[in-house]
C-alpha positions in Angstrom: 7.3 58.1 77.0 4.4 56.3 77.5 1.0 56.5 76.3 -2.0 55.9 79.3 -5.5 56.6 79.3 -6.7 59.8 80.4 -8.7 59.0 83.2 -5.4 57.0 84.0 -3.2 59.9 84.7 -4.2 61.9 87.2 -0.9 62.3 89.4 1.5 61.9 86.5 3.6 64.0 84.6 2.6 65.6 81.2 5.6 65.5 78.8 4.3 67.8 76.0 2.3 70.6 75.5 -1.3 70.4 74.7 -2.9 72.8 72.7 -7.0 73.6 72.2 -8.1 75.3 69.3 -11.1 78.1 69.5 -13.0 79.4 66.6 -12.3 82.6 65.6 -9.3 82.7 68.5 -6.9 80.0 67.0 -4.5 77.8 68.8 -3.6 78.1 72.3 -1.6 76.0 75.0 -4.0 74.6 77.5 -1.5 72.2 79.2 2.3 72.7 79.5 4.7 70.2 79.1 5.8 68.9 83.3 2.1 70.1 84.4 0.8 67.3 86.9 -2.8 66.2 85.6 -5.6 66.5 88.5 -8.7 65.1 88.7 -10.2 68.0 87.2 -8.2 67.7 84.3 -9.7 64.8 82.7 -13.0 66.0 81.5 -11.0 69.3 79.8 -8.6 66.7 78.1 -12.0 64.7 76.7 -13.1 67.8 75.3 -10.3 68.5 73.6 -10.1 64.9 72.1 -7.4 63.6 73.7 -8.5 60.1 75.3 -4.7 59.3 75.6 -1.5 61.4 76.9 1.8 61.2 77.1 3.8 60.8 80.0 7.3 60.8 80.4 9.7 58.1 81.0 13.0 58.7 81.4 15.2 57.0 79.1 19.1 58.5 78.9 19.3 57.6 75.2 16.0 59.7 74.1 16.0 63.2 74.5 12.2 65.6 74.6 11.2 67.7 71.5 11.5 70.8 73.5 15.6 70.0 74.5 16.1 69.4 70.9 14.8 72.1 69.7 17.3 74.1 71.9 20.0 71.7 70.1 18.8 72.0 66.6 18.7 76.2 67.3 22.3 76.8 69.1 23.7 74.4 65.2 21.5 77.1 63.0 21.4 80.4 64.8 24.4 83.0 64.3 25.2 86.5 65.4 22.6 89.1 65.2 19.9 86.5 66.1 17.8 85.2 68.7 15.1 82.3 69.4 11.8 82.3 70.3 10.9 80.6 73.9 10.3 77.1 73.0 6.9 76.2 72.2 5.6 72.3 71.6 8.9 71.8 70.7 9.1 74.5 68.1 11.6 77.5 68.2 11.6 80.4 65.9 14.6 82.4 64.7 14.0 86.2 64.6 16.7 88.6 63.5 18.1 91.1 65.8 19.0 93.8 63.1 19.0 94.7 59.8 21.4 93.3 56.8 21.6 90.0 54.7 20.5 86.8 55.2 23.1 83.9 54.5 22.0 80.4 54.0 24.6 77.3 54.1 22.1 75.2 51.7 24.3 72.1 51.4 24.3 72.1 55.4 20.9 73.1 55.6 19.8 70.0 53.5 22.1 67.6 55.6 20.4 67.9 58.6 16.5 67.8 56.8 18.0 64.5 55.4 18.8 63.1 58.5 15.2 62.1 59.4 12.3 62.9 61.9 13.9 67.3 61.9 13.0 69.8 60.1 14.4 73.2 59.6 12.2 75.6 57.4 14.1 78.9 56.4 13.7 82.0 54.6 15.8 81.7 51.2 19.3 82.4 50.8 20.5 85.8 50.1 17.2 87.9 51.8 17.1 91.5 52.8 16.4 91.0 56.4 14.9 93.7 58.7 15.3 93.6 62.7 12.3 91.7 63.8 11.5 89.5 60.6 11.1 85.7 61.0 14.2 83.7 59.8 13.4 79.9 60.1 11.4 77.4 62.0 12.4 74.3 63.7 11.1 70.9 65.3 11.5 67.5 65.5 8.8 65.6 64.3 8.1 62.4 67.3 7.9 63.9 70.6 11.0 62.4 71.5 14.3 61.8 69.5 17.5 59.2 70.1 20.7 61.5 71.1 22.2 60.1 68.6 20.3 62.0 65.5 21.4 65.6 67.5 25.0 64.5 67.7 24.8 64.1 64.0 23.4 68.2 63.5 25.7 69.0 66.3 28.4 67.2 63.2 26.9 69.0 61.0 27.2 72.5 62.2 30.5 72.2 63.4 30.4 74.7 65.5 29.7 77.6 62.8 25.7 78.1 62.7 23.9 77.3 59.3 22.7 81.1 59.1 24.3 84.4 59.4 22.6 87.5 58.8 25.5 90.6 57.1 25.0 93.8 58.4 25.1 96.3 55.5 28.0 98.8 55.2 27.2 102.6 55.9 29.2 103.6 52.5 29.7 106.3 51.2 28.5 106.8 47.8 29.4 108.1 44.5 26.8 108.7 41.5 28.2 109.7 38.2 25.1 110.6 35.6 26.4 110.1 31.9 24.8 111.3 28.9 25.8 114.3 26.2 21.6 114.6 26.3 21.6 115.6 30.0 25.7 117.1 30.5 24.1 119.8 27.9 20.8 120.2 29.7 18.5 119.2 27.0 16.8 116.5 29.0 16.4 116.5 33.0 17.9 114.4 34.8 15.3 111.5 36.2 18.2 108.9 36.7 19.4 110.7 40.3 16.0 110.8 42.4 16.1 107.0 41.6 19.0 106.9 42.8 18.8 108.1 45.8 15.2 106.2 46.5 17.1 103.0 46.3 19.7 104.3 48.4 17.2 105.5 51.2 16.0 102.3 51.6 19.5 101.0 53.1 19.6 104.7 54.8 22.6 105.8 52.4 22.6 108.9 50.9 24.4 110.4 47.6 27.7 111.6 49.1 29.1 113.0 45.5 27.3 113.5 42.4 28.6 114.5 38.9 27.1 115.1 35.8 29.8 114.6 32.5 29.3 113.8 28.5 30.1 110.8 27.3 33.6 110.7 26.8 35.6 108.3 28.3 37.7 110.7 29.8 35.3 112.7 31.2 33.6 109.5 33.0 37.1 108.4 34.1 38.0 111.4 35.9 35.0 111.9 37.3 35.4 108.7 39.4 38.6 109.8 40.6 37.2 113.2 41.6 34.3 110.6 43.3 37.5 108.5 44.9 39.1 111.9 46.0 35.5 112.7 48.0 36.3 109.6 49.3 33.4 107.8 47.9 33.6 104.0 48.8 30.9 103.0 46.4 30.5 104.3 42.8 26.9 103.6 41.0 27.3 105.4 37.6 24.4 105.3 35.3 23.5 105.4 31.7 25.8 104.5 28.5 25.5 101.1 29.2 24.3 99.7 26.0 26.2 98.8 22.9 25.9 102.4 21.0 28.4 104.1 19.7 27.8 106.9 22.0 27.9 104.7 24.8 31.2 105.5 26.8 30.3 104.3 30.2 31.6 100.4 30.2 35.5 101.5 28.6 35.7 104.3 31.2 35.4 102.1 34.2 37.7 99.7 32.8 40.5 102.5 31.9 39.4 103.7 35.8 41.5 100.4 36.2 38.2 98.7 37.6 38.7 94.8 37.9 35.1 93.7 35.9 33.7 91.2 37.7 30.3 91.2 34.9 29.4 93.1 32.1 26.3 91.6 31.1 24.0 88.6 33.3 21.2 86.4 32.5 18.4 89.1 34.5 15.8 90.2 32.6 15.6 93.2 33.1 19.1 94.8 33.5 21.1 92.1 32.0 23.3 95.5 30.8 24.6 95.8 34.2 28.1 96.0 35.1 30.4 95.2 38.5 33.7 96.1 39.1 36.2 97.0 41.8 38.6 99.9 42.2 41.3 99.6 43.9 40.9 95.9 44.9 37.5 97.2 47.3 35.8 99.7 45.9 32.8 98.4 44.2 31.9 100.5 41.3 28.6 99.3 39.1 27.0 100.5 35.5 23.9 100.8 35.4 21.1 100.1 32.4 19.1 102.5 31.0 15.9 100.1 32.5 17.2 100.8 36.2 15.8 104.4 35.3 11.8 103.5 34.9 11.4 99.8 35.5 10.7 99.0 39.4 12.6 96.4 40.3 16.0 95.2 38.0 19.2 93.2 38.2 20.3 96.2 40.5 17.9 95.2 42.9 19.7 91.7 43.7 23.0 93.0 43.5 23.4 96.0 45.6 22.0 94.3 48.7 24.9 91.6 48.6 27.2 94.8 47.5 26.4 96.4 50.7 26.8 93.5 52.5 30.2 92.8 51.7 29.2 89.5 50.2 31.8 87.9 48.2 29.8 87.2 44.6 31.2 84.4 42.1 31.0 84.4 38.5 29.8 81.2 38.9 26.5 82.5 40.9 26.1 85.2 38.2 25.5 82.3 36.0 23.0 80.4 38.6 21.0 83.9 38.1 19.6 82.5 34.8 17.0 80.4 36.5 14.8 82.9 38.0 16.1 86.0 36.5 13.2 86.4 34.4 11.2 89.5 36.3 7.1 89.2 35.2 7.2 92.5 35.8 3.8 91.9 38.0 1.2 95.1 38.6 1.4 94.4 42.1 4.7 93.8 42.8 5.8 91.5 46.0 9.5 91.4 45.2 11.6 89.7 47.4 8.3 86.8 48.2 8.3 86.0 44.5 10.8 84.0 42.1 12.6 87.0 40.8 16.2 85.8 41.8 16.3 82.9 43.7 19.1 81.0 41.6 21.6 82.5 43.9 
């Protein structure tokens, strides 16, 4: 690049955008990057405070912010996404259907380290819908040595920094415990919040039972749920440390594989994952799913219906930021409320 006077340019090439700013209109593009500058173009620039511009000079080993910013998007962006046109050397990365966001953070930082880029992302592990704004990139200077893009191009190795899961269409199991609501003394509130969670992932309840607490009874009422051919199993209630409280020893002698039985998430740290049959993913839920708005549930079943591995080790992570506040105006997921993972 190099840097002229304004009244010096007429004739040359413009090599990045220009934008004016209006009151009450915002920002807006007067100039284009590769627009020639005419005579009548000087006394707009002036008004717009630019005395100097840009022009380009072309240099083999320097590459323009809008060409990078096509680089730096092929290393981040996945399947089921696609890029804004570029705009002052910015592109933004839109999703192209509904599931869960995945963020390599180690990668992610890598590049950010490697000075004068910037990639600004939603965080890890987000319910995404079709449309929503992933991430943001630019380079900083309006030109950047080849070199620095090799590096991302390193970094990404040819498997983008984000991926967005589609969830799973399951079908889904619910088995409501409780000798309270098996013998009818109390209604049953646990299933319509059930299947309000559920609606929002456009699942349904596929099988429902209602049994006592006995571990028998909750036993083979998963394998009826199996024999439906339910490929998801929520069951709820008898989750707590009572005597009466069957639900954790009946999944287990359903020969579930317990991934958790208890987390550090406030609230619903009584929550409980396992798998059936090496896939099915069967969960135990507290007594708190029932009336509090948003629980450990919450950040489980998206990455549930996402088929997203989940380590013991990231159950732990939960700790830090697994303290709901429980606000009266709830913006769960732009708040804290499980972001260790």
């Amino acid at each position: 690049m190099k840097k002229i006077k304004v009244e010096d340019a007429i004739g040359q090439v413009l090599c990045h955008d220009l934008t004016q700013i209006i009151k009450d209109s915002g920002a807006s593009v007067l100039f284009k990057k590769g627009h020639i500058i005419q005579e009548g173009d000087i006394e707009k620039l002036l008004t717009i405070g630019k005395g100097h511009v840009y022009i380009y000079e072309k240099n083999e080993n320097m590459i323009h912010e809008n060409e990078a910013a096509e680089i730096i998007y092929q290393a981040c962006a996945g399947a089921n996404m696609k890029g804004t046109p570029v705009s002052e050397g910015k592109i933004e990365i839109i999703a192209d259907c509904n599931g869960l966001l995945k963020v390599d953070v180690g990668r992610l930082q890598a590049v950010n380290e490697l000075g004068n880029i910037i990639i600004a992302s939603r965080h890890n592990n987000t319910v995404i819908k079709k449309g929503d704004k992933l991430a943001g990139t630019r380079i900083i200077p309006l030109v950047i040595h080849k070199d620095i893009l090799n590096e991302v191009k390193k970094i990404a190795d040819h498997k983008p920094l984000f991926e967005i899961k589609p969830f799973y269409p399951y079908k889904v199991g619910n088995i409501i415990t409780g000798n309270e609501i098996y013998y009818e003394r109390i209604k049953d509130t646990f299933t319509p919040v059930i299947a309000q969670k559920l609606s929002a992932y456009n699942l349904k309840i596929d099988c429902h039972k209602i049994v006592s607490d006995s571990i028998e009874a909750i036993k083979a009422a998963i394998f009826e749920c199996l024999d439906e051919g339910a490929e998801l199993i929520i069951c709820t209630g008898g989750m707590s440390v009572d005597p009466d409280d069957m639900t954790p020893e009946a999944i287990k002698a359903a020969g579930a594989d317990i991934l958790t039985y208890g987390l550090p998430v406030l609230p619903g740290s009584m929550l409980l994952l396992g798998y059936l049959r090496g896939e099915i993913p069967i969960l135990g839920l507290p007594g708190c799913a029932m009336y509090a708005e948003i629980t450990s549930f919450d950040l489980f079943f998206p990455r549930i219906l996402a088929k997203d591995p989940i380590s013991r080790q990231e159950i732990a992570g939960l700790g830090h930021g697994g303290l709901c506040l429980k606000c009266s105006n709830c913006t769960f997921q732009n708040c804290g409320f499980g972001k260790g993972w």
